[in-house]
C-alpha positions as semicolon CSV with decimal commas, in nm:
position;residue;x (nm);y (nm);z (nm)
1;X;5,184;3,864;0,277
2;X;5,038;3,608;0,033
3;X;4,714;3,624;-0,105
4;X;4,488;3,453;0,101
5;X;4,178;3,311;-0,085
6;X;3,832;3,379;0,030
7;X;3,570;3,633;-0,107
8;X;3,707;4,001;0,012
9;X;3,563;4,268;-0,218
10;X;3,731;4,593;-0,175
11;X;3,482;4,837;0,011
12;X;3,733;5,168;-0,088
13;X;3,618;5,432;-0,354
14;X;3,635;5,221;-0,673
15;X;3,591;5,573;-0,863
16;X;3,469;5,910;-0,708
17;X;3,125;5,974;-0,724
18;X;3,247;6,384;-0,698
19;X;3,407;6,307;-1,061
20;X;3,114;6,164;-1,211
21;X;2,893;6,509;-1,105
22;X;3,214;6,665;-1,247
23;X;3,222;6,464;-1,598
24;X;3,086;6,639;-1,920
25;X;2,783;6,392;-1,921
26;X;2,476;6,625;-2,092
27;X;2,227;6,380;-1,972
28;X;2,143;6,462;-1,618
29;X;1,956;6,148;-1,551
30;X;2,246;5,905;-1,659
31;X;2,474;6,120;-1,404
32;X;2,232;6,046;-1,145
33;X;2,163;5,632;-1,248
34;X;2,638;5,626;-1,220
35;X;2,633;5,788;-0,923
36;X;2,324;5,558;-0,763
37;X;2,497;5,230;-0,876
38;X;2,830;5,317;-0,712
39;X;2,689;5,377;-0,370
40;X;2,464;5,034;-0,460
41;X;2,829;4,854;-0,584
42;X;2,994;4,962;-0,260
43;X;2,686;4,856;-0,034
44;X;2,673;4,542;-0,168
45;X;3,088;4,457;-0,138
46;X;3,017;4,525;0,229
47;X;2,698;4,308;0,223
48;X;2,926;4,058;0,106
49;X;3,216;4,117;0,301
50;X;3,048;4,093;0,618
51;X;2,916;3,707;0,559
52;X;3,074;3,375;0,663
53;X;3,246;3,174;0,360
54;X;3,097;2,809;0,295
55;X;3,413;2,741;0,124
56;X;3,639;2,523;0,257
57;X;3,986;2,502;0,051
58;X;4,276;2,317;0,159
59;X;4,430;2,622;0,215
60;X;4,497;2,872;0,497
61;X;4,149;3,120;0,370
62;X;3,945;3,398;0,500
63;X;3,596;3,283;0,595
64;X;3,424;3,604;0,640
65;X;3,408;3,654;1,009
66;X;3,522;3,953;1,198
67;X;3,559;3,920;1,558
68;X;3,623;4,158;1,860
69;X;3,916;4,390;1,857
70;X;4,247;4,264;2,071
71;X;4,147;4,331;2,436
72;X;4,534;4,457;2,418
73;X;4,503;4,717;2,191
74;X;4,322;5,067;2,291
75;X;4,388;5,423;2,177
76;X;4,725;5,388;2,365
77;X;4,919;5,124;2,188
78;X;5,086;5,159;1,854
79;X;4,812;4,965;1,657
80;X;4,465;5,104;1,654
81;X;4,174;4,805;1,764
82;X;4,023;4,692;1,483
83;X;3,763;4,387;1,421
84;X;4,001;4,072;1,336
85;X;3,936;3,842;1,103
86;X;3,953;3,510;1,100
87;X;4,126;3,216;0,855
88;X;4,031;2,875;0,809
89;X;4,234;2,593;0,732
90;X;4,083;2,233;0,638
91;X;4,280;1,893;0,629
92;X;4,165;1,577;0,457
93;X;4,355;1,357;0,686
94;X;4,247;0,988;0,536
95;X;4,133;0,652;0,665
96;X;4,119;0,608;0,990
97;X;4,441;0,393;1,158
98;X;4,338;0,106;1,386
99;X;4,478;0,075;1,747
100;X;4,834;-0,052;1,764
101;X;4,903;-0,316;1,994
102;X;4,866;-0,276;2,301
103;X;4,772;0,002;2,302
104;X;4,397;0,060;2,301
105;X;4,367;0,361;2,113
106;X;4,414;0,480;1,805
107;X;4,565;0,872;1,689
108;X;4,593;1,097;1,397
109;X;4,886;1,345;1,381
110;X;4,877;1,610;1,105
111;X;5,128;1,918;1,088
112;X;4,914;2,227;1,020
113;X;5,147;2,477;0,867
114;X;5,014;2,764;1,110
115;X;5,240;2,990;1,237
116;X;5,105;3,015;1,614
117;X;5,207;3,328;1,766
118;X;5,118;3,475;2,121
119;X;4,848;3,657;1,978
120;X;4,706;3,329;1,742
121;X;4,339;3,232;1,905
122;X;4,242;2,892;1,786
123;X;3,823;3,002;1,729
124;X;3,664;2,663;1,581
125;X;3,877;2,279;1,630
126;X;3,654;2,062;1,460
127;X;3,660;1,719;1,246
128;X;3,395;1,479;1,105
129;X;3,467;1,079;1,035
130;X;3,284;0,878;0,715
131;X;3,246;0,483;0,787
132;X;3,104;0,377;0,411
133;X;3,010;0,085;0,506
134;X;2,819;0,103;0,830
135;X;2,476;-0,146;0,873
136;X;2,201;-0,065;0,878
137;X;2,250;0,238;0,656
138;X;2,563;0,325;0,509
139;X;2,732;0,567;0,514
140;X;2,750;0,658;0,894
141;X;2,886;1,011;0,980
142;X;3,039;1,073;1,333
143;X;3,104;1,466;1,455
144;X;3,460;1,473;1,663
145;X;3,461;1,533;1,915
146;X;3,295;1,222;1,970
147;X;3,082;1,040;2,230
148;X;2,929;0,688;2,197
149;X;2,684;0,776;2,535
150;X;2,516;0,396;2,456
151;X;2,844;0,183;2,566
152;X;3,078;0,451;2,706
153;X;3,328;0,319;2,504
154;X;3,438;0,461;2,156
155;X;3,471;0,792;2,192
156;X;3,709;1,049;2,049
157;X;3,847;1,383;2,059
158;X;4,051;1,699;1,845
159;X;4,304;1,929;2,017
160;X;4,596;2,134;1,875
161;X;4,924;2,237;1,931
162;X;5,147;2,492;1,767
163;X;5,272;2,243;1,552
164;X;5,008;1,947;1,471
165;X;4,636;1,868;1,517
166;X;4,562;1,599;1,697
167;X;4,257;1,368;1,686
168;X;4,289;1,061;1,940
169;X;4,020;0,750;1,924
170;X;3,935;0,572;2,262
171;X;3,886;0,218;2,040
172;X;3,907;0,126;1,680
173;X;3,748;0,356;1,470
174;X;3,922;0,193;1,172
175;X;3,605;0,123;0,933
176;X;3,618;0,556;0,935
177;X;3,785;0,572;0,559
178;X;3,786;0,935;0,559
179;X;3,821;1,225;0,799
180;X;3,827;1,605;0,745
181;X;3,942;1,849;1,060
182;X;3,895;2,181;1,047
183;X;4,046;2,464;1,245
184;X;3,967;2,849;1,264
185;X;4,144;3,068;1,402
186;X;4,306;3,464;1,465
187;X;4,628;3,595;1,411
188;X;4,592;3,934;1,577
């Protein structure tokens, strides 16, 4: 498997703390401060490792969080449970497209590159839409999915498949020049 980005700091014996005790080190008190600052190193990689990522790469990525084991898996089955972790994968998808006569809606279709198994669990299906030039105070941010509760008109939506992401505009949402989806999911 590829290297997937995202902060992972290995949490395994970087030395042995049994070899520093054993080293011919005269000075009893630097023996001590090595061995103290390699239980600190390895408590802080699993500080770290245990935190959700705020980064967002156009790339398939780690972003820190562990979930559940597989309900399918117990002390039975081949592969032990285990927490799972889960990727993230962003898109910056463009403008907007305006409604296509006659139809009155407009849609985004973006192939995501995920390999969708049975065991793939889409966690997180998000997006958020930029209008720049929006009165009275520009720019105007919409979250999709999307509601416009005023008129009951304008009002949008994100699913997935296991080939595209899908985000589908009841109206013209044209004057949205950019729009980022994001999806999070498990592969186990």
């Amino acid at each position: 498997m590829a290297q997937i980005p995202g902060l992972q700091l290995p949490t395994t014996e970087i030395w042995n703390a049994a070899e520093i005790e054993q080293a011919k080190i005269e000075n009893a008190g630097l023996k001590r401060l090595l061995v103290e600052m390699y239980a600190k190193l390895n408590r802080m990689a699993l500080s770290i490792g245990d935190r959700e990522s705020g980064m967002y790469p156009l790339v398939e990525s780690l972003n820190g969080q562990k979930w559940f084991p597989n309900p399918s898996l117990n002390s039975t089955t081949q592969t032990n449970p285990a927490q799972r972790q889960d990727y993230r994968k962003v898109f910056n998808l463009g403008a907007w497209p305006a409604p296509v006569a006659p139809a009155t809606f407009s849609l985004i279709e973006q192939a995501h590159g995920i390999e969708m198994t049975a065991n793939t669990m889409i966690t997180r299906l998000w997006a958020i839409a930029k209008d720049p030039t929006s009165a009275p105070n520009p720019p105007r941010f919409i979250p999709i999915p999307f509601v416009n509760a005023a008129s009951f008109v304008g009002e949008a939506y994100i699913d997935a498949d296991a080939k595209n992401i899908y985000i589908k505009g009841e109206g013209d949402f044209s004057k949205y020049k950019e729009v980022i989806a994001v999806i999070e999911y498990l592969q186990n």
